[in-house]
Backbone as JSON, one array per atom type, in Angstrom:
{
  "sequence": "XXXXXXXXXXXXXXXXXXXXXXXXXXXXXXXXXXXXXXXXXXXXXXXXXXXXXXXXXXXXXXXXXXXXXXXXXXXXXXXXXXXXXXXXXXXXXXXXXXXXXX",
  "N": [[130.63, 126.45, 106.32], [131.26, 128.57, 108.03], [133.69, 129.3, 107.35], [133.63, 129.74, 104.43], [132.31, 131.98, 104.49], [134.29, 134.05, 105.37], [135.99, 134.05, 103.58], [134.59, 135.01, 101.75], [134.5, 137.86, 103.12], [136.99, 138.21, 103.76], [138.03, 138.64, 101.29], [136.57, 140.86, 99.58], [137.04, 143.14, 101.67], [139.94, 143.31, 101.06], [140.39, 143.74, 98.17], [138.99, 146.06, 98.11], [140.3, 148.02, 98.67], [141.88, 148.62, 96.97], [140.49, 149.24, 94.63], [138.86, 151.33, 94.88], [140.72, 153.31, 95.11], [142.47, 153.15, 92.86], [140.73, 152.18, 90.84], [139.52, 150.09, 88.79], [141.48, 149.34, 86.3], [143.29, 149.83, 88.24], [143.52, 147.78, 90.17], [143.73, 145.5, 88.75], [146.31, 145.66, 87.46], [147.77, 146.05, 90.11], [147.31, 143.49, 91.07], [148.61, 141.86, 89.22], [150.97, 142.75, 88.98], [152.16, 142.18, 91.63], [151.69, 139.18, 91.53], [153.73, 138.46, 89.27], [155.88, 139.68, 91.36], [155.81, 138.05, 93.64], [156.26, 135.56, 91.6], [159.06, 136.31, 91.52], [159.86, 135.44, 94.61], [159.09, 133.22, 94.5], [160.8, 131.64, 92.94], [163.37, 131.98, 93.81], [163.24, 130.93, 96.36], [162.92, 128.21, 95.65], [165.71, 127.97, 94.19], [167.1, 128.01, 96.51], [166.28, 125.95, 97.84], [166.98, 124.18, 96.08], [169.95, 124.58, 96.09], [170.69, 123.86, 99.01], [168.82, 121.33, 100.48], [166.32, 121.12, 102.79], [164.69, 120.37, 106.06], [164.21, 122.06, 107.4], [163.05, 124.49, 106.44], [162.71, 128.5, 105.63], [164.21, 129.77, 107.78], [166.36, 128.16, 108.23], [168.12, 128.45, 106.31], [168.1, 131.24, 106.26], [170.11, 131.01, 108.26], [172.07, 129.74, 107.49], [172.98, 130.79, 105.43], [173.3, 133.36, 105.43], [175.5, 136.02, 107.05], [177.92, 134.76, 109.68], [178.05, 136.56, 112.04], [175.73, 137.56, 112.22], [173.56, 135.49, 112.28], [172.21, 133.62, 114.3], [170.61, 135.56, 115.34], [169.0, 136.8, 112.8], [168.13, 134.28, 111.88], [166.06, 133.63, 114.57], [164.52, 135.92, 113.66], [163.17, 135.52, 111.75], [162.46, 133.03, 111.94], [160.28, 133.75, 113.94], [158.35, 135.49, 112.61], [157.29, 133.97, 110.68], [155.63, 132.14, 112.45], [153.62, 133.88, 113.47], [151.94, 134.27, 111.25], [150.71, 137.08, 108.99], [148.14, 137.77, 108.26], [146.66, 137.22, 109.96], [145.57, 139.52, 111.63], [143.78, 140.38, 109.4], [141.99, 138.54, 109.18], [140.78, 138.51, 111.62], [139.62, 140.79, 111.74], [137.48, 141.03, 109.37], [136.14, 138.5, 110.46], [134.71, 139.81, 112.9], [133.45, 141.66, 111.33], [130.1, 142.64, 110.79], [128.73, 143.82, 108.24], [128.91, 142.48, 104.82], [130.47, 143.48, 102.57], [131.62, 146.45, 104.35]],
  "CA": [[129.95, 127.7, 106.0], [132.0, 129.75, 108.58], [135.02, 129.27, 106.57], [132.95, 130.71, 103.24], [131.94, 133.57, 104.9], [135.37, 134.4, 105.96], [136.99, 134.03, 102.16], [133.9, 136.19, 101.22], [134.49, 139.05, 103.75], [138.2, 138.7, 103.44], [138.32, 139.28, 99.56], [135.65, 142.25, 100.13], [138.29, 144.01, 102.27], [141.04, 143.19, 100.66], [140.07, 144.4, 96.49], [137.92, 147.74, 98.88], [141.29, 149.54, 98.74], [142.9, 148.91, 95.65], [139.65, 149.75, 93.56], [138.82, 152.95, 95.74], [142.32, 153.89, 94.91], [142.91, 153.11, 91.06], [139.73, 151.42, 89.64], [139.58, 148.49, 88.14], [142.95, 148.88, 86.34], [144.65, 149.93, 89.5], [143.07, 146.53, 91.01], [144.52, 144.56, 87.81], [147.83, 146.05, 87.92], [148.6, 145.3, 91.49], [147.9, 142.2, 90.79], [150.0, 141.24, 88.58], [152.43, 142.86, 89.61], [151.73, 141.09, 92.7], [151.86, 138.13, 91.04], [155.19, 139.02, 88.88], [156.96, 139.8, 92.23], [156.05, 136.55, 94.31], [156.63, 134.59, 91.14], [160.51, 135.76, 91.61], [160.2, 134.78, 95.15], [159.13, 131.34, 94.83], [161.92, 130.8, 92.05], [164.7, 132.25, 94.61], [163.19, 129.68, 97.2], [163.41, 127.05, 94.72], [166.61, 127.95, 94.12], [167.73, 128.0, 97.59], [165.69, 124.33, 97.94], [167.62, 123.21, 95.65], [171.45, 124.27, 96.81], [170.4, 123.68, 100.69], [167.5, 120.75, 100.78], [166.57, 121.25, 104.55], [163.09, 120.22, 106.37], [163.84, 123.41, 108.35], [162.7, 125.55, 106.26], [163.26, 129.51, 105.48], [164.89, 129.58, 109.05], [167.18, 127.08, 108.26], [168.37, 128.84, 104.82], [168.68, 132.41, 106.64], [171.13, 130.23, 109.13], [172.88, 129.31, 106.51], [173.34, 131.79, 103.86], [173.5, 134.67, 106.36], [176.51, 136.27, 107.53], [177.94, 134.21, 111.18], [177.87, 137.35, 113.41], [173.93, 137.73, 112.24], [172.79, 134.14, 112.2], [171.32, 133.61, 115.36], [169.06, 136.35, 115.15], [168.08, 136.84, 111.52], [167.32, 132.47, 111.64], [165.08, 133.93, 115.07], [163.52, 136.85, 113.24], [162.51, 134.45, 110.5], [161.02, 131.91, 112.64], [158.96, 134.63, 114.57], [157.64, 136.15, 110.75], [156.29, 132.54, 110.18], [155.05, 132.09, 113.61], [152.92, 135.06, 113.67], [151.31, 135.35, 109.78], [150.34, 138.47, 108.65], [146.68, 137.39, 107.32], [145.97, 137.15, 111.17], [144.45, 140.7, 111.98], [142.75, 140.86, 108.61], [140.66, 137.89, 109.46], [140.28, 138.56, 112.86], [139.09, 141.8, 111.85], [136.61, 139.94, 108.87], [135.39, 137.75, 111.56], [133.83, 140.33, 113.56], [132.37, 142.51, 111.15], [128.97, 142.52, 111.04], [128.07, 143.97, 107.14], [129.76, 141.62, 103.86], [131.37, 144.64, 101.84], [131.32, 147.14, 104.46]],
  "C": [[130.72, 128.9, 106.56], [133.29, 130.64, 107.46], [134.82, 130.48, 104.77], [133.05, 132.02, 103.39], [133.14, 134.37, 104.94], [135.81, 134.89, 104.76], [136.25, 135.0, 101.64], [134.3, 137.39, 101.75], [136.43, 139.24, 103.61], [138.74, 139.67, 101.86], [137.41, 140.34, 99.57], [136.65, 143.09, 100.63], [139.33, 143.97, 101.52], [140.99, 143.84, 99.28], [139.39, 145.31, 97.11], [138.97, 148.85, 97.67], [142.21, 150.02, 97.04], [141.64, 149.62, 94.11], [138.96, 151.21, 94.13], [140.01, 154.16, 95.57], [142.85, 154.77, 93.3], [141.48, 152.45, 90.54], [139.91, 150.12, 89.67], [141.02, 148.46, 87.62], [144.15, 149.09, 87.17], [144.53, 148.52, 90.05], [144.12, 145.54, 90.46], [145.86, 144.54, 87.77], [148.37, 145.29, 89.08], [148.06, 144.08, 91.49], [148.47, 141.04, 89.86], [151.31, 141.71, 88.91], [152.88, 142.18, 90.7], [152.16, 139.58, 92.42], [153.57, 137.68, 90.24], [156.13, 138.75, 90.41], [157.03, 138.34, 92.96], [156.51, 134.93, 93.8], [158.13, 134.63, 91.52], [160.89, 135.29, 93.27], [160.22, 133.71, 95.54], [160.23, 131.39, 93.81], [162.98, 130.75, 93.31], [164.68, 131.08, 95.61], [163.18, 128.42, 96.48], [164.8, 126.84, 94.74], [167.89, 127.38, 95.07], [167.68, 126.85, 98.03], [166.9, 123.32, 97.33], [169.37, 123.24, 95.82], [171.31, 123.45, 97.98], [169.22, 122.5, 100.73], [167.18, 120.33, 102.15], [164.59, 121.13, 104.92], [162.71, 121.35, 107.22], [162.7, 124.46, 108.01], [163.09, 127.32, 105.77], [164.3, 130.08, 106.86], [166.07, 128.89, 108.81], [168.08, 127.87, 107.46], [169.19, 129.93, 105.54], [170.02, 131.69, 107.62], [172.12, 129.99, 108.17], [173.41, 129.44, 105.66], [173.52, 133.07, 104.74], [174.6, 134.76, 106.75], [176.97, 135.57, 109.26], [177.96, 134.88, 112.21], [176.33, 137.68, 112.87], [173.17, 136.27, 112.21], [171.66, 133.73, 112.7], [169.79, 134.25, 115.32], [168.45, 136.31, 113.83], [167.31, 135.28, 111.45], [166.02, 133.23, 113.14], [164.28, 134.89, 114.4], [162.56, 136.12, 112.27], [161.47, 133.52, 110.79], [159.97, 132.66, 113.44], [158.01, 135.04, 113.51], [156.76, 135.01, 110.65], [155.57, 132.37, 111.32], [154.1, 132.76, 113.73], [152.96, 135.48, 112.41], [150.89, 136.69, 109.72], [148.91, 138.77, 108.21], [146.03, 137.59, 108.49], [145.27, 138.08, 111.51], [143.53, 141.02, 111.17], [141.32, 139.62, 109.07], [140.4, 138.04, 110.55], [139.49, 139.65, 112.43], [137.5, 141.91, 110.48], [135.98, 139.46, 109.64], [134.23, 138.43, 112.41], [132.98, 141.28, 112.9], [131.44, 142.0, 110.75], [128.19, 142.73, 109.06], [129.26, 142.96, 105.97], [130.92, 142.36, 103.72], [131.5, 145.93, 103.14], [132.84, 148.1, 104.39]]
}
C-alpha cells in the first residue's frame, strides 16, 4: 500500500509542473519528446553493449571509451551518478507530504 501511495504522489508532482506550464499539450509534448530522447539513449547503450559486453556497467564503458588522462575520474563521476539516483529527493519529498495533489 505504502509503495501505491508513493507512485500516486510521485506522478501528482511530477505531471503538476508540466501542465501548469503548457497544458495538456505541453504535458504530451514533453513526453514524447522525453520519450524520443531516452529512446536514442538506450540505442547508444545498446550499441556500446554490444562493442564492449562488460558486467561493469556504464562505469566500465566511460573507462573505456574515454580519453586516458580523464578515465579515472569520469569512470568515478559515473559510478557516483548511479550511486546517488536522482528520483531520491522527489520521493523523499512525496513521502512526507501530507495532501495527494498538493
Amino acid at each position: 500500500m505504502v509503495q501505491r501511495q508513493l507512485t500516486t504522489l510521485t506522478f501528482c508532482r511530477t505531471i503538476a509542473l508540466p501542465l501548469l506550464n503548457g497544458g495538456t499539450g505541453g504535458a504530451i509534448f514533453v513526453y514524447l519528446g522525453s520519450v524520443i530522447g531516452m529512446f536514442f539513449v538506450i540505442v547508444s547503450m545498446a550499441e556500446m553493449a554490444s562493442i564492449a559486453p562488460t558486467s561493469g556497467g556504464q562505469y566500465h564503458w566511460v573507462s573505456e571509451f574515454a580519453p586516458r588522462e580523464h578515465q579515472k575520474f569520469l569512470s568515478y563521476l559515473v559510478g557516483k551518478f548511479n550511486q546517488t539516483p536522482q528520483p531520491v529527493p522527489l520521493l523523499l519529498r512525496a513521502m512526507h507530504s501530507q495532501t495527494p495533489c498538493a
